[in-house]
C-alpha positions, 0 to 999 in steps of 0.5 A, spaced: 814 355 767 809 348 767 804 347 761 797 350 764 794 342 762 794 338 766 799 332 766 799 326 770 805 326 774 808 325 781 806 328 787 808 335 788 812 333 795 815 327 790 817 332 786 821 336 791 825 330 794 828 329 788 829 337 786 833 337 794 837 330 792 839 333 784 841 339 788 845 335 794 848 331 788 850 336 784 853 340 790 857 333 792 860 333 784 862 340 784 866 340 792 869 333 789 871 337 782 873 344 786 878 339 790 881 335 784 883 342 781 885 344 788 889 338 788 892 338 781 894 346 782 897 344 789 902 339 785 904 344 780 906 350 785 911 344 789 914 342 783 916 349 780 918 351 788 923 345 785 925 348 779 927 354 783 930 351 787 934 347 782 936 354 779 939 357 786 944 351 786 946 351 778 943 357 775 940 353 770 932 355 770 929 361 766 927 366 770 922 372 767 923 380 768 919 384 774 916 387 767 914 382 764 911 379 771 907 384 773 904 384 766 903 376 768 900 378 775 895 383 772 892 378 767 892 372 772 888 377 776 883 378 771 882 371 770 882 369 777 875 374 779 871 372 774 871 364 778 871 367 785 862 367 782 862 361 783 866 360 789 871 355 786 878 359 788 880 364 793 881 372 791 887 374 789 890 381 792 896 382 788 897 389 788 901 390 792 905 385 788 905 388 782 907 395 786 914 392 790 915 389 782 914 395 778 918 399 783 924 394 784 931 398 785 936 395 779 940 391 784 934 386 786 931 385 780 935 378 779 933 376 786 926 379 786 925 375 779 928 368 782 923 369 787 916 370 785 917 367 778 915 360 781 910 364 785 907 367 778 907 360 774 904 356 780 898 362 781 898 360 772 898 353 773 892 354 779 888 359 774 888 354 768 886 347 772 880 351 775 879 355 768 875 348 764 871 347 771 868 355 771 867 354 763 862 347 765 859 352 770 858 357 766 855 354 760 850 351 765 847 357 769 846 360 762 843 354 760 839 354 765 837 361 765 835 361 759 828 357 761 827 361 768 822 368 768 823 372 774 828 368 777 835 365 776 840 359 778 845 361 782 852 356 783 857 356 789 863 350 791 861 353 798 853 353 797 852 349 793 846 351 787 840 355 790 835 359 785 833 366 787 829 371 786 831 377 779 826 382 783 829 381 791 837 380 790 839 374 794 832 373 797 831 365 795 826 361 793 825 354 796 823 348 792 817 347 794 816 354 791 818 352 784 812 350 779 811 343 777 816 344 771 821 348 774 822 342 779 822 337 774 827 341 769 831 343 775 832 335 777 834 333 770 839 338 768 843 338 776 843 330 775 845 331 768 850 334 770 852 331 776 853 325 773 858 327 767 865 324 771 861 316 769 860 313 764 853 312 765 846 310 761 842 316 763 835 313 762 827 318 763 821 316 762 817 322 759 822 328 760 816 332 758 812 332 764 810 339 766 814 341 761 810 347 756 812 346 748 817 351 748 820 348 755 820 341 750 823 344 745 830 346 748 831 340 753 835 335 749 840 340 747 840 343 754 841 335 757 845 334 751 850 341 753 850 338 761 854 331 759 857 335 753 864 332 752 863 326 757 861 318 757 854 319 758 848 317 754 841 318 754 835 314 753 828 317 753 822 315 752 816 319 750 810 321 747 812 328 745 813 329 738 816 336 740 821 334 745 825 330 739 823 335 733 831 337 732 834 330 734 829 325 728 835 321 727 836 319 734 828 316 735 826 309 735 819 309 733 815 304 737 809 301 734 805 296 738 803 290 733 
């Protein structure tokens, strides 16, 4: 929601070029780190596929029982839904799984355990890589969220990050159909985001343009959520006494002589 006053500020064509760049740049950080997780499950399957067979040939690698694997599918499975929102892992059909261990016959439950056991804990190891990812982004559309009316953020590895409408599902709001503020907000935090990997000085010159009081109010906590856990910094100057209204320890007063 823009303030109704009117600030000066960039043009509103300059405002959606740079709303278009933060959501390319936020969509090129979010396929990098949907690949690295990928990557890191992809490794993990290949050596317990060497595990197994390490146990086939010595007979040393602990297997788990059908029981306990179909217990272990179901949860993973459960796990596994709650990111495929966000696009950053495949579904995962594993009834039929649960179904062939639940009813193995008793003289191929050892065989059936030293085949799947490697298949469970790799499906473990994928959930677990990409689990710290669905967390970030979370965090960040309901964050986000918290500043829009009648419209939301949605997040996809596949489609990047796109806003639309609360009252026609899926319909999509184009930039140019955002107010000054929303833009302006939208900027800061897809950037903010999309940066956290570097170390980096983040540097805004007057966050609070376009921005009502309770929209400034929110924005270093927000910002501050976006690189939470990362090297990143931010610089800000402004002249807004409310953007800094929680954060007094962190400004630096400056007086022309």
């Amino acid at each position: 929601m823009a303030d109704r006053r009117r600030k000066a500020g960039p043009p509103d064509d300059s405002r959606d070029a740079a709303l278009s760049s933060s959501f390319s740049y936020f969509s090129s950080w979010l396929n990098r780190k949907r690949f690295e997780t990928e990557a890191q499950s992809e490794m993990n399957s290949h050596m317990l596929y060497r595990q197994l067979a390490n146990h086939l040939l010595r007979g040393d690698q602990q297997i788990d029982t059908p029981e306990s694997l179909a217990t272990q599918l179901k949860e993973l499975s459960d796990r596994n839904k709650q990111m495929e929102q966000f696009g950053i892992t495949p579904h995962a059909d594993v009834a039929g799984t649960v179904t062939l261990l639940s009813n193995s016959p008793e003289n191929k439950r050892e065989i059936l355990s030293q085949v799947l056991t490697p298949y469970v804990r790799g499906f473990r190891s994928r959930v677990e890589a990409q689990e710290k990812l669905f967390a970030l982004l979370t965090r960040f559309v309901q964050r986000v969220n918290t500043f829009l009316v009648d419209k939301h953020v949605s997040v996809d590895a596949r489609s990047g990050i796109s806003v639309l409408s609360n009252d026609r599902p899926h319909a999509q709001i184009l930039p140019a159909h955002l107010s000054s503020g929303e833009k302006h907000l939208l900027t800061l935090l897809c950037n903010a985001m999309a940066t956290r990997d570097v170390a980096s000085l983040f540097i805004i010159d007057e966050p609070e343009l376009s921005l009502n009081i309770t929209w400034q109010r929110a924005l270093v906590d927000a910002l501050l959520e976006c690189i939470e856990g990362s090297r990143c910094q931010f610089l800000m100057a402004s002249h807004s006494t409310e953007l800094f209204a929680q954060h007094r320890r962190a400004v630096v007063r400056l007086v022309s002589e």
